[in-house]
N, C-alpha and C positions, 0 to 999 in steps of 0.2 A: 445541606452540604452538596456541592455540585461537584462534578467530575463524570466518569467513564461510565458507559449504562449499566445497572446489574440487573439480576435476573429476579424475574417477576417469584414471586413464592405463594401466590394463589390466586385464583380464578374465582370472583363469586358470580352465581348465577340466582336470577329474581325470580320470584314466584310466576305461579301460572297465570297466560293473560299479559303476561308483562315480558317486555326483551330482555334477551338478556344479555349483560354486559361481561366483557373483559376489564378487570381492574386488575393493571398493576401495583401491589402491592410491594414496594421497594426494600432493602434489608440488608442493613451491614453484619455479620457475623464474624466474630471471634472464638476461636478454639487454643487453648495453654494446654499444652504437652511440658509435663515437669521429668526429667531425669534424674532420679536421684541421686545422691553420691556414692560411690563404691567404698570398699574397705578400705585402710591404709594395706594391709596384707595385700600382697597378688598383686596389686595396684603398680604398674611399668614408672607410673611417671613419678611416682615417690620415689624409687627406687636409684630415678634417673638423677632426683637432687640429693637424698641422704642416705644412697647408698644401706648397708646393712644398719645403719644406727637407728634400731628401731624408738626410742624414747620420743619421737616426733610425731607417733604415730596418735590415733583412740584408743581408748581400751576397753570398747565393747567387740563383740564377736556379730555381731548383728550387722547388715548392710543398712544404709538410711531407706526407709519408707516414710510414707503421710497418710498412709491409709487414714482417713476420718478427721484432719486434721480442718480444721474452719478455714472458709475464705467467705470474703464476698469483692466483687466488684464493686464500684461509683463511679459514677460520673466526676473527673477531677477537679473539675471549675464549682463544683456545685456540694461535692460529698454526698449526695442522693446516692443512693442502691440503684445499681441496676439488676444485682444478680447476686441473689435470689429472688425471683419475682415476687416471692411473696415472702419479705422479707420483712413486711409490719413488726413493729413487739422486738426487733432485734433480732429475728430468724437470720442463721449464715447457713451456706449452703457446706457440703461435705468435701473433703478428697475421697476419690472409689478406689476401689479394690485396687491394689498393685498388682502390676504383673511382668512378666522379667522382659528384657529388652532380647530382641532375638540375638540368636549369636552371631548372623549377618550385617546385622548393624552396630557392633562394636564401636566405642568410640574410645580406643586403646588403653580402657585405665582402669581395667578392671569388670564386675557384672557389676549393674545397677537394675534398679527398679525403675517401674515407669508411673505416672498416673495422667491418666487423657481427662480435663476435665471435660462436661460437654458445651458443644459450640452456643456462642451469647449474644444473643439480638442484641443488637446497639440502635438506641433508639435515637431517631432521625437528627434530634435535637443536641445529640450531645458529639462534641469533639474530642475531649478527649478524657480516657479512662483509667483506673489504676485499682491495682490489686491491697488488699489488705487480708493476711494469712495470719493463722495460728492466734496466738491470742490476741496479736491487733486486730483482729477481726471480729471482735464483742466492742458493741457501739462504744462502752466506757472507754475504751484502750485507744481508738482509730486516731492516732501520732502521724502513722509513716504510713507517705505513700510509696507504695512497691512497683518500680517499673510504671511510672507515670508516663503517656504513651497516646499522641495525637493517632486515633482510629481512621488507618486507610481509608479510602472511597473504593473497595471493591466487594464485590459480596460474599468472601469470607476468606480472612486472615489468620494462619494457624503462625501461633509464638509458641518458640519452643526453649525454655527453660534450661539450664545446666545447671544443677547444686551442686559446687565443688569447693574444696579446701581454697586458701587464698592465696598461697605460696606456691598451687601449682597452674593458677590461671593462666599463666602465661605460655608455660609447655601445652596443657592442654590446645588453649590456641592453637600453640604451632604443630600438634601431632594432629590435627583435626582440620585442614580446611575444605572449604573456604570460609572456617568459623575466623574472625580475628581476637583479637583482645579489646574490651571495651571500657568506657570508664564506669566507674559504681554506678549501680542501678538503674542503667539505660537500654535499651532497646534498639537494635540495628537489623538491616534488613540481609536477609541471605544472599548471596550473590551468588547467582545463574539460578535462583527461584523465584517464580512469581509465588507473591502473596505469603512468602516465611519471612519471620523476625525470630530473632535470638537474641539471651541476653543470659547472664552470670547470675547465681543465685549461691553467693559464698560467707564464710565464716566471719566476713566484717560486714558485710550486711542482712544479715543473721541479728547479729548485734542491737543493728539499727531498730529493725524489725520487733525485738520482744521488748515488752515496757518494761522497764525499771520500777521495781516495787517502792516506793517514799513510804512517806510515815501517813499520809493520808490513805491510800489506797492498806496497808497493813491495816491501821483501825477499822476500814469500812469491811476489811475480810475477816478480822478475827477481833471482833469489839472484847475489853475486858470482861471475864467470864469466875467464877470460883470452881475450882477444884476441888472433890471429895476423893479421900481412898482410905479403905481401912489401916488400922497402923500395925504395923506387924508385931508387937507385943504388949501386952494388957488387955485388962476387960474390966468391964463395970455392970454387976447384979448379971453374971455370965454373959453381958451382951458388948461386943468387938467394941473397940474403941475408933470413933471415925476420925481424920485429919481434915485439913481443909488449906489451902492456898487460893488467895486472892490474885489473879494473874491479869496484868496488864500487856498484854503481848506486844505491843511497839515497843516498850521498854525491855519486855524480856527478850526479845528477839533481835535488841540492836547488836550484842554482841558477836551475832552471827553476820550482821549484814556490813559490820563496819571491820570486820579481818578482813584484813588482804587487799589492800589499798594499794595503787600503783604496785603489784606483785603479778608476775608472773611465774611465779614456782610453784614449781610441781611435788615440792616435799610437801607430808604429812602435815596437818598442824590439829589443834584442839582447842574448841571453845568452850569455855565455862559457863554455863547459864546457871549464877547465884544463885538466883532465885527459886529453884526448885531442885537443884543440888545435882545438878545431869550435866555431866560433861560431853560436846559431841565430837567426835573425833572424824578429824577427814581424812583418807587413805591415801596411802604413796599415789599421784597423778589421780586422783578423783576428779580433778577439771581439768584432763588432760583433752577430751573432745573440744570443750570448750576454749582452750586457750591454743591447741595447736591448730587447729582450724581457721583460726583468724590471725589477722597479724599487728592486733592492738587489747582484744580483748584481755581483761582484767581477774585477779581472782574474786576481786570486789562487785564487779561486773556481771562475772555469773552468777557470783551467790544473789547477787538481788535481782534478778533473772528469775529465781526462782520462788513462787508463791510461798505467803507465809502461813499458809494452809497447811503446805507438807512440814513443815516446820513443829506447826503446832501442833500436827494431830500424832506427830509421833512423839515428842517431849510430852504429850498426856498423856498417852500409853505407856509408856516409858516410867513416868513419875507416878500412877496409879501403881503400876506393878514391883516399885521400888527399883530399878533398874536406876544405876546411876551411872555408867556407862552406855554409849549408841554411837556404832562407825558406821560410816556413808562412804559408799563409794563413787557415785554419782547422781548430781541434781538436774540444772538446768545446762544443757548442751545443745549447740545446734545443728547437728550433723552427728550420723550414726544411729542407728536402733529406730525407733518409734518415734509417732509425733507427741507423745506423751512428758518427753522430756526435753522434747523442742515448747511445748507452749508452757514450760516451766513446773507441772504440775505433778510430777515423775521423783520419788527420791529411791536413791536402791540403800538399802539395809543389811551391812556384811556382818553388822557381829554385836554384841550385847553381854555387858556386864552387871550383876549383882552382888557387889561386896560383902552385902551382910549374911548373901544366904551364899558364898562362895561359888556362884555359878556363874560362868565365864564361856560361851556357847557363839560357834563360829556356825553363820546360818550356811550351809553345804550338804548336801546331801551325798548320798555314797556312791550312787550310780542311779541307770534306768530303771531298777525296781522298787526305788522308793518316789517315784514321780506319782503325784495325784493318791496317796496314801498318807495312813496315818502320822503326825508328828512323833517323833523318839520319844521313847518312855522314858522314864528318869525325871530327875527333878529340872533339868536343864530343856528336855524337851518339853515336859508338863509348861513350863514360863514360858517358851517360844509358842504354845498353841494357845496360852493365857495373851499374848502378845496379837497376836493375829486375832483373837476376836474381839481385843479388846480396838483395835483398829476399826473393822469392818463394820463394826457397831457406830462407829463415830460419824455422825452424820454429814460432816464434813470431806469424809472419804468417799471415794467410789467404790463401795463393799467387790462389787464384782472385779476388779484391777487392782486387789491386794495378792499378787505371785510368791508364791513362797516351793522351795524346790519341791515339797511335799504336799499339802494342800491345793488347791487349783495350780498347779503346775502346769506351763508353759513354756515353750520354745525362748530363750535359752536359760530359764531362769531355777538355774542349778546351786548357783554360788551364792544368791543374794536374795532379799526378800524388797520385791517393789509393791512400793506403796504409790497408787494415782488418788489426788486430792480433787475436788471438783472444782473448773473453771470458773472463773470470772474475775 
């Protein structure tokens, strides 16, 4: 690539006996500064379009981060990795530590978090490059290219990212310049900066961005498996009587993925999964992050957003334990809280029912002295802590990211118990 000189990035020097030379060593370099999204609360420019009518808002309490959230870079003519170098075998590189934006550099809509990825050799041969984040960033997924983006000629170009709602890109724009408004998914350059680009990182290209679960990838994540659990009454020469289900999970799992087609409502609803006798109930605005944030997204949309891993390791836990009731309050969302339930793998767990054994148990604790202690005694608590191991055991799960307001308790997870299922 030819253009403007850059600056040499090392000097080798030859053994003794021998001269030694000056090589320039040439080097385009790239740095992605991501700003997260703020909350809908506090937030001026919500404010600006809907006024007090908070129902447009999330409904988690949590500002968006990505701590640890996968990327990798490629080359876009090619899909080669550039970054993570050593990216053999399907290695993606990380998001690092969040950390808050100073309050001098306000960008009027609220606190946000920040993540500086670190700066990325582009090598000589390649023009131009694009991001793949969160779960399209596991080679199986790699669909969408993110901010597809011909690589200046200077020796290093810092993009800076804005994650924001899609309804308010426009105000943002105009409270922020010399940011403008841009079209989806592209990259424009700063005006009166050398060497900055900016570009939107909103709730319809969010969308884009997470794969849509089919009936292919469901089979190769959760192949047909059988089911044991003891039956809750009888015995044979005093030893428990076992059950057993044969579960095909494409098939038990369509009637979750096929509610809420062309819907955007935010009422409750409930699905029956026949098959093992578990109804799951979704809670008033449970894909409220997910459908206000964008301005096309589906309730059909998110739910298949969301791996059918968290799906099924909680319908087994669930059906082991005779629970025939499980509310959800939130799956896959793209914006707000963790990247946990950005890359779809995130289910939060508000409440569980047991008809036979009349236990009806809202997951909530009572304040800050029950955080990181024991689950409630009683027969309602005893089945909540039956609940949670029988999870963490599931190999399917990520044992260490099952939050429950008592047990490994975590910031803000009072009301709900999340379950993170493992990626791929």
């Amino acid at each position: 690539m030819t253009g403007t000189p850059q600056t040499p990035i090392g000097i080798m020097t030859c053994g003794q006996n021998q001269p030694t030379q000056d090589v320039n060593c040439m080097t385009r370099k790239v740095s992605f500064v991501v700003y997260c999204a703020p909350l809908d609360q506090g937030n001026s420019m919500y404010s600006d379009v809907y006024g007090n009518d908070t129902s447009h808002r999330g409904v988690t309490d949590s500002a968006s981060y990505l701590t640890g959230l996968p990327y990798v870079v490629v080359n876009a003519d090619t899909n080669d990795v550039i970054y993570p170098y050593n990216s053999a075998n399907g290695v993606t590189a990380r998001f690092p530590a969040k950390v808050a934006l100073p309050g001098n550099a306000s960008l009027h809509d609220g606190t946000r978090w920040v993540h500086s990825l670190p700066p990325i050799n582009i090598p000589d041969h390649v023009t131009r490059i694009t991001l793949h984040i969160a779960s399209d960033a596991y080679r199986e997924n790699r669909r969408f290219q993110l901010f597809p983006w011909t690589v200046p000629d200077a020796a290093h170009s810092k993009v800076r990212i804005y994650e924001l709602r899609s309804d308010l890109q426009d105000k943002f724009a105009a409270r922020n310049p010399p940011l403008a408004n841009l079209p989806e998914n592209t990259l424009a350059a700063k005006q009166g900066a050398d060497n900055e680009y900016y570009g939107y990182l909103n709730g319809d290209l969010w969308l884009k961005i997470s794969p849509e679960y089919d009936d292919g990838a469901i089979t190769r994540l959760c192949p047909p498996e059988t089911l044991t659990r003891t039956a809750l009454h009888g015995q044979v020469e005093g030893e428990p009587i076992s059950e057993q289900a044969i579960v095909d999970w494409m098939a038990v799992l369509q009637p979750i993925y096929a509610a809420g087609a062309n819907s955007r409502s935010m009422a409750p609803f409930n699905v029956r999964i026949v098959e093992l006798g578990i109804t799951v109930s979704f809670a008033d605005r449970a894909l409220a992050n997910a459908i206000n944030t964008s301005n096309r997204t589906t309730v059909q949309q998110a739910l298949r957003r969301t791996s059918p891993r968290t799906f099924a390791a909680l319908l087994k836990a669930a059906w082991r334990l005779h629970i025939d009731t499980v509310a959800v309050s939130s799956s896959w969302r793209p914006m707000l809280g963790s990247s946990l339930h950005k890359m779809g793998i995130g289910l939060d767990v508000v409440r569980f029912d047991d008809g036979q054994e009349n236990i009806h148990f809202l997951i909530h604790n009572h304040g800050p002295y029950d955080r990181n202690h024991a689950f409630p005694t009683g027969p309602a608590g005893q089945k909540m802590a039956a609940l949670y191991q029988e999870l963490t055991a599931d190999h399917e799960v990520s044992g260490s990211a099952v939050y429950t307001p008592w047990i490994n308790w975590i910031q803000p997870h009072d009301t709900h118990m999340h379950v993170t299922v493992k990626a791929g």
